[in-house]
C-alpha positions as CSV (number, residue, x, y, z in Angstrom):
1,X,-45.6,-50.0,-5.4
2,X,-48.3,-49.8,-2.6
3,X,-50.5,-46.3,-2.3
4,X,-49.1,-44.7,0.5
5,X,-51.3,-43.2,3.6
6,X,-51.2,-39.2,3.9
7,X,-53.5,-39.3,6.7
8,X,-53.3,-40.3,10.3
9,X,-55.9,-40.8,13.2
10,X,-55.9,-38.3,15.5
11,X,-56.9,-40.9,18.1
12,X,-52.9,-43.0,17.0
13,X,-51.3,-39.0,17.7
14,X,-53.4,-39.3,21.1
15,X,-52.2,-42.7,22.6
16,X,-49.1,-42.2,21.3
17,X,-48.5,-38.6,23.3
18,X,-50.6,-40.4,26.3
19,X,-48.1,-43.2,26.8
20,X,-45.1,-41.0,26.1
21,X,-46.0,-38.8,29.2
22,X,-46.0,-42.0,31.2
23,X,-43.1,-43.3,29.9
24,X,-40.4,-41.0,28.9
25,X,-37.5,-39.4,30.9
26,X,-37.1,-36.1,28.4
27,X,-38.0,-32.5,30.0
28,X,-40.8,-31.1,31.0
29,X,-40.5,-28.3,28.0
30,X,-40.5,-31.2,25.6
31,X,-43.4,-32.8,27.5
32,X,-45.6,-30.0,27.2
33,X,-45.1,-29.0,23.5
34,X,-46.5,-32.8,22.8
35,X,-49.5,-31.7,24.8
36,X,-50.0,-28.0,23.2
37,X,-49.7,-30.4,20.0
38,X,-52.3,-32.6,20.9
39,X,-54.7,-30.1,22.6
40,X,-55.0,-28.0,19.9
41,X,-55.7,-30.7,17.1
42,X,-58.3,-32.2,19.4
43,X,-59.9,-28.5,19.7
44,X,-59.5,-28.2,15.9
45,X,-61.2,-31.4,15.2
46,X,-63.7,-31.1,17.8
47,X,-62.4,-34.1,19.7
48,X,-61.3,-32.4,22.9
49,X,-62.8,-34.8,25.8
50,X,-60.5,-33.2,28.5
51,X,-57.0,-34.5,30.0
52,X,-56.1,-36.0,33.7
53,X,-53.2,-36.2,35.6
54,X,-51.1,-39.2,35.8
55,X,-51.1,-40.9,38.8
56,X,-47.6,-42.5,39.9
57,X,-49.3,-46.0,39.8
58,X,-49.7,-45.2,36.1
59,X,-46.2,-44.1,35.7
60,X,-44.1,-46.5,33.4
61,X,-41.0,-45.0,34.5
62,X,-39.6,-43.9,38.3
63,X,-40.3,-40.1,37.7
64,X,-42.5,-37.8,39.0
65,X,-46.1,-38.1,38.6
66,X,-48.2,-36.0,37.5
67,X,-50.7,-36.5,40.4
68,X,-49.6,-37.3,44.1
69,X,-52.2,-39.6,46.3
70,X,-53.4,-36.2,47.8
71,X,-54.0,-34.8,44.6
72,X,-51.5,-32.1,44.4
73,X,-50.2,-31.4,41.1
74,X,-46.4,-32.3,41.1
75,X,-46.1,-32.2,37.6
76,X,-48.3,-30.5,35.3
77,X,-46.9,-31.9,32.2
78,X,-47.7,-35.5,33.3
79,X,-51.4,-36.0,31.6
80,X,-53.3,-38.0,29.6
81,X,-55.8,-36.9,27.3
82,X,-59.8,-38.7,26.8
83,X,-60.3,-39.8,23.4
């Protein structure tokens, strides 16, 4: 039987949250417990780099942005983290 991983990369948790705020259609609640998640292992691990907003011509879904073109925040739980 293969060894099993018990570990993961904190950088696979980050792209995976990044391109689940892009593409999924769930609340924003759910949204920003990914992101509370996320932030604080990056803070933990001393990997926090900062987050943006997404823009809607990042958006892989037809939702709200996070971003608009003027830069108002539409909504705030639209980001994507720096690794």
């Amino acid at each position: 039987m293969a060894k099993r991983k018990k570990t993961i990369k904190i950088e696979t948790i980050v792209k995976d949250v990044n391109f689940r705020n892009r593409a999924s259609y769930c609340n924003k609640e759910v949204r920003r417990g990914w992101n509370s998640f996320v932030e604080s292992l990056l803070f933990e691990t001393g990997n926090y780099s900062g987050f943006s907003y997404i823009p809607k011509d990042s958006m892989l879904v037809n939702e709200d942005p996070g971003i608009d073109d003027d830069n108002n925040i539409i909504d705030d739980s639209r980001i994507q983290f720096f690794l």
